[in-house]
PASEBA-1860 file (N, C-alpha, C; in nm, 3 decimals):
! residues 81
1> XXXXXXXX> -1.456/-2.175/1.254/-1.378/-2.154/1.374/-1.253/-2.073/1.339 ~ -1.192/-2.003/1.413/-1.068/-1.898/1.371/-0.984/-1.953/1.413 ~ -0.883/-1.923/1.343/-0.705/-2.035/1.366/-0.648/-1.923/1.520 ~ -0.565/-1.973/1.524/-0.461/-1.954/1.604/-0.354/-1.939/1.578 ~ -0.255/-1.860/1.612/-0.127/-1.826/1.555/-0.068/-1.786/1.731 ~ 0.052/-1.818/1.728/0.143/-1.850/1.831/0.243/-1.741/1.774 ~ 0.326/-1.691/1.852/0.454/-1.592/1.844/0.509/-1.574/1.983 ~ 0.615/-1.524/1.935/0.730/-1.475/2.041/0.677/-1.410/2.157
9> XXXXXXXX> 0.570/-1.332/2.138/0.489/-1.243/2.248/0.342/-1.329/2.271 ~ 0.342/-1.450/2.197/0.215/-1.514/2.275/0.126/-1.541/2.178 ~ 0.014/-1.568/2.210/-0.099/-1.609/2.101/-0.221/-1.520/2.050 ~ -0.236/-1.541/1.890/-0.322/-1.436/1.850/-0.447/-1.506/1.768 ~ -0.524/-1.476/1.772/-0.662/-1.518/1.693/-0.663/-1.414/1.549 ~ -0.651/-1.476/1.416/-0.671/-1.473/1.306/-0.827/-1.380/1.322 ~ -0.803/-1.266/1.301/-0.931/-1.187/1.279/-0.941/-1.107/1.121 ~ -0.979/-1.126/1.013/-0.967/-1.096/0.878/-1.073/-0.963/0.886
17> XXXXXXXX> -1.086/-0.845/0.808/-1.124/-0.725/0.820/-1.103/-0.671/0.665 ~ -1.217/-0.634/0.640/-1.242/-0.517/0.498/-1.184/-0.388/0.504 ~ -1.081/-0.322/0.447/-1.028/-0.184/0.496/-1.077/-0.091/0.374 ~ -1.119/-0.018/0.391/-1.142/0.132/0.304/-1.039/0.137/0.238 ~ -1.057/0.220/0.083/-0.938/0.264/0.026/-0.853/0.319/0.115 ~ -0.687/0.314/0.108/-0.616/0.406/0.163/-0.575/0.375/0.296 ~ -0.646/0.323/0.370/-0.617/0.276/0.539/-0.476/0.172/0.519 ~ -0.508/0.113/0.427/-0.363/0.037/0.451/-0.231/0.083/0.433
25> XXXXXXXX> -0.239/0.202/0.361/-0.137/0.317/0.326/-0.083/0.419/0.434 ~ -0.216/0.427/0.533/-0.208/0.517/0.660/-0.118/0.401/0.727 ~ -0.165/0.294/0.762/-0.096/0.177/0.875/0.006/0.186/0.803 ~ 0.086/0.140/0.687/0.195/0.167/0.619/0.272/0.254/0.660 ~ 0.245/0.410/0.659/0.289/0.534/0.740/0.319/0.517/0.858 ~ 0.244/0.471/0.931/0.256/0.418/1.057/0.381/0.283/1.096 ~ 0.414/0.228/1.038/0.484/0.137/1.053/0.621/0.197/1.043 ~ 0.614/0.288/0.930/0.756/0.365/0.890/0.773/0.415/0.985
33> XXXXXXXX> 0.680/0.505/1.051/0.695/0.608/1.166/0.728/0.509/1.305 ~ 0.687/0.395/1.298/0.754/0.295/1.412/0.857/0.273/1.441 ~ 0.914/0.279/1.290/1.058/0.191/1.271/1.156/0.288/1.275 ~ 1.119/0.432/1.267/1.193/0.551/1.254/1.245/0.538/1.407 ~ 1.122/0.606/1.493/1.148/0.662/1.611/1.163/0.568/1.689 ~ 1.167/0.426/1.668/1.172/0.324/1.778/1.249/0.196/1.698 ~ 1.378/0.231/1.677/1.475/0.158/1.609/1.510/0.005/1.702 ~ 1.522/-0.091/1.603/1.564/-0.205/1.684/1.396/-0.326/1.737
41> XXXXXXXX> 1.243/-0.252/1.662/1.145/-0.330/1.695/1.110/-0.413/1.569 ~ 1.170/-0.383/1.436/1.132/-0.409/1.320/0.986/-0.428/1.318 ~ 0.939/-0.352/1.365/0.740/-0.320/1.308/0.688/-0.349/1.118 ~ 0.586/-0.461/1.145/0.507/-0.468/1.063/0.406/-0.450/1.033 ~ 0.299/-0.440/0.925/0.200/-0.393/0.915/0.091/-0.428/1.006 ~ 0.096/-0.591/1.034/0.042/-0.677/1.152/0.025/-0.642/1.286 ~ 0.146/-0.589/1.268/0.169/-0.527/1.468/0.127/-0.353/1.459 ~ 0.167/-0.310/1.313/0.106/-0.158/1.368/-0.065/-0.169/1.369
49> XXXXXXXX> -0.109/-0.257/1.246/-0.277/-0.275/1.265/-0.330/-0.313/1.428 ~ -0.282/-0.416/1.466/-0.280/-0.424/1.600/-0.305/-0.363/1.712 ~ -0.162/-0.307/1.711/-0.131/-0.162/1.807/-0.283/-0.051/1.787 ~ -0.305/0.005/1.648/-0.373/0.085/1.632/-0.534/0.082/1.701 ~ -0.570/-0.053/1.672/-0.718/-0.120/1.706/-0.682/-0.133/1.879 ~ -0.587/-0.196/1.957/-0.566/-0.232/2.048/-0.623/-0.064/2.143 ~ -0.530/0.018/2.106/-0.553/0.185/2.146/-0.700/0.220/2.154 ~ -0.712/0.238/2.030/-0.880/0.292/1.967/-0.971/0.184/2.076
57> XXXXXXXX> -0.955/0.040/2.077/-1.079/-0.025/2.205/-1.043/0.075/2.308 ~ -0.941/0.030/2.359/-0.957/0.133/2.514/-0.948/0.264/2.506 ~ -0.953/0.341/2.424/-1.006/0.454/2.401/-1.196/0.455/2.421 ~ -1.257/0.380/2.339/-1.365/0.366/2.344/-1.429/0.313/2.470 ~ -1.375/0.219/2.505/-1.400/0.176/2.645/-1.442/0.244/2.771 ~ -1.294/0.345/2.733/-1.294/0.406/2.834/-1.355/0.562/2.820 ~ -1.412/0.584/2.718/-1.555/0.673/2.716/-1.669/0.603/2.705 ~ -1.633/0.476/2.703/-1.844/0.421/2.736/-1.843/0.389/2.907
65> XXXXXXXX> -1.688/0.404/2.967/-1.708/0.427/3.102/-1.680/0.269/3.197 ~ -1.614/0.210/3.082/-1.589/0.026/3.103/-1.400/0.078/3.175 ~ -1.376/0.161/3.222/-1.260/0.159/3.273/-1.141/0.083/3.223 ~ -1.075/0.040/3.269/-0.936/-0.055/3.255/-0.991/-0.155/3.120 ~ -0.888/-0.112/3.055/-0.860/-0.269/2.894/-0.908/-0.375/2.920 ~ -1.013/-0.450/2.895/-0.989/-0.598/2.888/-0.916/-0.627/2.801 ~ -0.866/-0.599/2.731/-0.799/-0.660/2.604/-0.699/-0.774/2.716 ~ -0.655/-0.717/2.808/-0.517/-0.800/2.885/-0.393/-0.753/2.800
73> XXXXXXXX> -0.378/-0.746/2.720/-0.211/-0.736/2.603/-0.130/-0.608/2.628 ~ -0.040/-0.602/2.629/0.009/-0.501/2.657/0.049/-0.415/2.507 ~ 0.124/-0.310/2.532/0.141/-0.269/2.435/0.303/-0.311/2.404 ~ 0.323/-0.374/2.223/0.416/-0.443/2.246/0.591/-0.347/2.245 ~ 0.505/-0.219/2.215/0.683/-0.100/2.204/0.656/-0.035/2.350 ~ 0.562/-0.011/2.443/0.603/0.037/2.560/0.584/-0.010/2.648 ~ 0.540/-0.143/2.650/0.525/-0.212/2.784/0.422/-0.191/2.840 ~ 0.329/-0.130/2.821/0.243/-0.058/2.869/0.064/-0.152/2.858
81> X> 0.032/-0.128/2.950/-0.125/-0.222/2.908/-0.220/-0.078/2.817
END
């Protein structure tokens, strides 16, 4: 069964994932590039992995033609679903 983890923005399900050489170095980049241009969110690797997968579903989604996110979550630097 997968844990549960609770935070400030709500509740998340423990999902563990195999990454390719190097991907964690890209999200890394990514986090820097968070913390640069969007001062005051203190972004971690957690929330940029997140963010990144969160995008990429409704990207996909919405070329297999499934319209609007189920995900429900918004996005947590623009407010944005």
């Amino acid at each position: 069964m997968a844990s549960r983890v609770s935070s400030a923005s709500g509740v998340y399900q423990i999902f563990n994932v195999r990454l390719p050489p190097g991907v964690v170095e890209r999200i890394q980049a990514y986090v820097a590039h968070l913390n640069d241009t969007q001062p005051g969110i203190d972004a971690n690797a957690s929330m940029a992995a997140r963010m990144l997968l969160m995008r990429a579903l409704d990207q996909v989604e919405a070329e297999m033609g499934k319209g609007e996110s189920k995900s429900g979550t918004r996005d947590p630097i623009r407010g944005k679903k």
